[in-house]
Every structure is written in C-alpha cells, then in structure tokens.
N, C-alpha and C positions, 0 to 999 in steps of 0.2 A: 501563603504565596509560593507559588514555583517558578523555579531557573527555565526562563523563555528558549534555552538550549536543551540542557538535559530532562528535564520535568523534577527534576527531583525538588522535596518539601524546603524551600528558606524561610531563613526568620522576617518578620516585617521590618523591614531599613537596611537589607545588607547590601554590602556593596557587589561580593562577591560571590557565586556559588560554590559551598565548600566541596559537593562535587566534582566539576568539571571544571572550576575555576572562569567559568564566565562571567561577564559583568552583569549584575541585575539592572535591565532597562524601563523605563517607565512601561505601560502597559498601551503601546498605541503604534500605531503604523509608520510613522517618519522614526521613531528608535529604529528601524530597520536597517538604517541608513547608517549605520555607528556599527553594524556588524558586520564581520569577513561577509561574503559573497555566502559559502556554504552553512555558517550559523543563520544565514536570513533564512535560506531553505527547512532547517530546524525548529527554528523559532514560529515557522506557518506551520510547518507538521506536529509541532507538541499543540498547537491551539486547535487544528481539527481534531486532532486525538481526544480533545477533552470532551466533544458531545458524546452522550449516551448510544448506545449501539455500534459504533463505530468497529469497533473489535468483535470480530466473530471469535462464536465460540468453537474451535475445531469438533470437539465430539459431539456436540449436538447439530452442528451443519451435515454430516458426513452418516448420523445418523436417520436425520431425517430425510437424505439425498438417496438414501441406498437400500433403507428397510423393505421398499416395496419390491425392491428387485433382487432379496438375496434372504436365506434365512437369519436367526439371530448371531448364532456362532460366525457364520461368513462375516454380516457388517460387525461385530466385537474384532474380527481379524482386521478388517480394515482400518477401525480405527486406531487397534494396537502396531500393526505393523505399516501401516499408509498404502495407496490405492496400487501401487506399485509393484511392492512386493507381494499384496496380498492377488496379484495378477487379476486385475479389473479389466477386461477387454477397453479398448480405447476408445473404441468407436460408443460405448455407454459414457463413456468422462466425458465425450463432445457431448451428446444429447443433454449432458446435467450441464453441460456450462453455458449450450449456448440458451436452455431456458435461462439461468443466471445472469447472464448479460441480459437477457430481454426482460426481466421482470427489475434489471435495475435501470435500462433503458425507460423505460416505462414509467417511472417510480421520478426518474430523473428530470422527466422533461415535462411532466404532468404537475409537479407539485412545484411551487413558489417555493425560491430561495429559503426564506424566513421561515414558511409551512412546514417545507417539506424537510427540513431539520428537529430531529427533537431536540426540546430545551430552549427552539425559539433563536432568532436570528441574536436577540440580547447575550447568549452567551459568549459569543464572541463576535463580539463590538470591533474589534483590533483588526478583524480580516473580514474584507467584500464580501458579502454572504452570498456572490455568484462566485466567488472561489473556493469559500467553503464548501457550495452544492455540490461541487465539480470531486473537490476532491473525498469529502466525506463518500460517494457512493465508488470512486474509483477504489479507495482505500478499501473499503468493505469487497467489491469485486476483487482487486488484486490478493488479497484472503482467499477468498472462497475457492480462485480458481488454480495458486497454489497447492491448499487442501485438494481438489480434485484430480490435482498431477502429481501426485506422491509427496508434497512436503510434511515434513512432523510438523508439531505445535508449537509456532514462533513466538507465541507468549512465553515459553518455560526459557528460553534460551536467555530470557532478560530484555528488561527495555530498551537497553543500546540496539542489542542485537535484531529486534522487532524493526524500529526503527530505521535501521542502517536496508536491511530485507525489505522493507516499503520502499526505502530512497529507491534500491535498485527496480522496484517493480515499475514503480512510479515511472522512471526513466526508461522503459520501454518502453510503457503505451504514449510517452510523450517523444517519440524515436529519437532516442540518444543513443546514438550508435554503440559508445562506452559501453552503456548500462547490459546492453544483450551479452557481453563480454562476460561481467559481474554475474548476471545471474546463472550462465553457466557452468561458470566456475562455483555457484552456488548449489546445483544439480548435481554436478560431481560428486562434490563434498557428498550430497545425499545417498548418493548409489553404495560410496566404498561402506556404511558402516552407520551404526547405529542410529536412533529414532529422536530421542530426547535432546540431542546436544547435540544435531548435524549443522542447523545453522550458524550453531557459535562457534564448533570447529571452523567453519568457512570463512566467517569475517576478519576469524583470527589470522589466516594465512594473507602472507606480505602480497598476493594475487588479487586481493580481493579487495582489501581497506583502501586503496589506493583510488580504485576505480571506485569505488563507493565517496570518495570524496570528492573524485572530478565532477560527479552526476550532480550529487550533491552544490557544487560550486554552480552549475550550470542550472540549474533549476533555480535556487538563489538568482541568480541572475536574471532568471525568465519572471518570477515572480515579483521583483521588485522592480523591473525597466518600466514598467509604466500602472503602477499600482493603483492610480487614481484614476486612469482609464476606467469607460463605462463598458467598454465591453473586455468581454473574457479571452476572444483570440488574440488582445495583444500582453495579454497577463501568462495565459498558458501556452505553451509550444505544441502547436498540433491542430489547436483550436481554430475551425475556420468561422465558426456563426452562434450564436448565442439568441436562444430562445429568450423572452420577458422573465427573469426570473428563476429559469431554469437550464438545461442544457439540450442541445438539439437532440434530436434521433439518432440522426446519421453519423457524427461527429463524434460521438459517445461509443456507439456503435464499435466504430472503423477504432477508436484506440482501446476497449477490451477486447475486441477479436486481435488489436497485435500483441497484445499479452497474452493472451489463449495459445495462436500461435506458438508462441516460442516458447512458453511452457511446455507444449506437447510435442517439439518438437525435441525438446530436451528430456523428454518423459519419456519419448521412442528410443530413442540414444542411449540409456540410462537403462532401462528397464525392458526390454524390445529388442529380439533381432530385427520382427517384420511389425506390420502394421496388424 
C-alpha cells in the first residue's frame, strides 16, 4: 500500500505515513473530503501517476525527436546538456511540440476513458476516468514539452520534486496565474547552472515552494467542488466541453498550446537574445 499524499511504500493498517506524516485514507473518493485543499490535489496526482507510461523517459523522447535532424554526437549533446544549451534553434522545438500536442490531441479524444488508458479504467477505480484521461495525457505532454524547452531530467531530482514540477505545469494549462510565476522562477533556476539538480535547486528556494502550494490548494479545490459531476468542465479549470469519454479537440488543444507558450517564452528569456 501507498501514502495517497507522498506515494511512498506503508505497511497494510497504518495509521500514518512514516514519510510525510499524512493520514492513510481508505482508498475512495469522499476520503478527499478529510484532506487540506492541497493533499486533495496530491492525492489525484499520486493515482494518475500509477498508470504505466505516464512518465516519459527524457532520453529516449529527445532521442527519438531529434535523430532525424542532427548527427549522433549533436542529439548525445542534447541530451547531456538540454536543448538549450546545446543551441537548438526554436523555431525546430515548435515544429516537435506542436506535432506532440497533436498526436496527444488525437490520442486524447479518439480513445475512450477506460481504452484509451493503459492498465484499464480498473486501476484506478478512486478517480472519474474522464479525469484521469484528461490528466494522464496533459501529464505526459507537460513532460515532453518541458524536455523540448531546455529542462534536465525531473525524474532524477526525486519524486517530491517531479511532483511539485507537474503541480506547476499543470497550473498553467489550467490558467493559474500563480502557477506561470512558479515556473519561471523554475527556468531561472535552469539557465544559472547545472543539469541533474536544477529542478530541486528551484523548489528548494523560499520563491518557489510557496507558489507551488497555492496552485496546488487551488487545483485541490477545482478537483474536488464537484467530483461527482458528469462532466469534466466543472471538475477541471479551463475545461469548457467534454467529448463521450474522452477530451475535446479544441479544449485540449488551447491548454498545451498555454504551456508551450510559456515555456518558450521562458526558453527565449533563458537561453535567447533573439528569436
């Protein structure tokens, strides 16, 4: 069993996780209700995290994104140094993300909730499986298109730090103003210094945790005002229509193009006099 806050491994019967010190809650939707505003938000995020695929793998995405356009040593620089330093013109990062948005556009609104998840709508029984459609392919897009605006590999930084790095993504394409705050103080961090340990230098500074917790409070909140609602736009913030199943085109669309945005505009900022 795992702490529905941290993910970390507890024993079967504890009260507490010796982690993070949250309460172990039964495994079901109304325990929501028992938790601060920002653990609700947590507690959704460690459950999509559990389906298969969900985490990209930064060197094989960045691999397969860039082989055809660059010799071996150029993509090994990129993915040693990120697309940034290794001076990637911009205008190719758009061409790869806005394919990535559209083949998750596509992906998204084509396959049924339950389908179009691996492992099956059963693996997580606790969360609307039009919430998890929603977020399992935002999660995988706000990855990918990180990786194609200069981030290192947010896996190595630690699950917090993953975690806390999603909240903020998350919180742009669902326009929380906060959240664009967060992630650019997130891109900072990235430009002064090193590759393996820039996002957990970030989360660490007193700038950054703060805002990572409002977003977080605030998502919590969108997630759980009307959880048993049948449609998606009154569960997620941004959300205007909901396909049968799936998520619309356009809707999907319009929230990773505002995280492409501001990633690249922070990408320009960062690593960029001109365009």
């Amino acid at each position: 069993m795992r702490c529905q806050i941290c993910g970390a491994q507890v024993d079967e019967g504890a009260v507490d996780c010796q982690e993070c010190g949250a309460k172990i809650l039964p495994r079901n939707v109304s325990s929501l209700k028992n938790l601060p505003e920002e653990g609700r938000w947590y507690y959704i995020l460690n459950k999509v995290m559990e389906f298969p695929g969900v985490r990209v793998d930064r060197e094989k995405f960045l691999r397969d994104k860039f082989t055809s356009h660059y010799d071996a040593g150029t993509v090994s620089a990129i993915v040693e140094m990120g697309t940034g330093r290794a001076a990637v013109p911009p205008i190719l990062l758009d061409d790869i993300a806005f394919e990535v948005i559209k083949t998750h556009k596509i992906i998204a609104t084509g396959a049924s909730a339950a389908a179009g998840l691996p492992g099956g709508f059963g693996l997580l029984a606790t969360v609307p499986a039009d919430m998890a459609q929603y977020y399992f392919h935002a999660l995988q897009v706000a990855q990918k298109l990180a990786y194609l605006y200069g981030y290192p590999d947010l896996e190595k930084t630690g699950r917090d730090d993953f975690l806390l790095s999603m909240t903020l993504f998350i919180g742009v394409m669902n326009d929380i103003g906060i959240a664009v705050k967060g992630v650019r103080e997130f891109s900072r961090a990235l430009a002064e210094g090193g590759t393996d340990h820039i996002a957990k230098i970030a989360m660490m500074r007193g700038t950054i945790y703060p805002v990572v917790k409002q977003v977080a409070r605030i998502m919590g909140v969108s997630v759980t005002k009307n959880l048993f609602a049948k449609s998606l736009s009154k569960i997620i913030p941004g959300i205007g229509a909901l396909a049968s199943g799936g998520i619309t085109l356009i809707m999907f669309s319009y929230e990773a193009e505002r995280l492409r945005e501001g990633l690249r505009e922070d990408f320009l900022e960062q690593f960029r006099s001109d365009d």
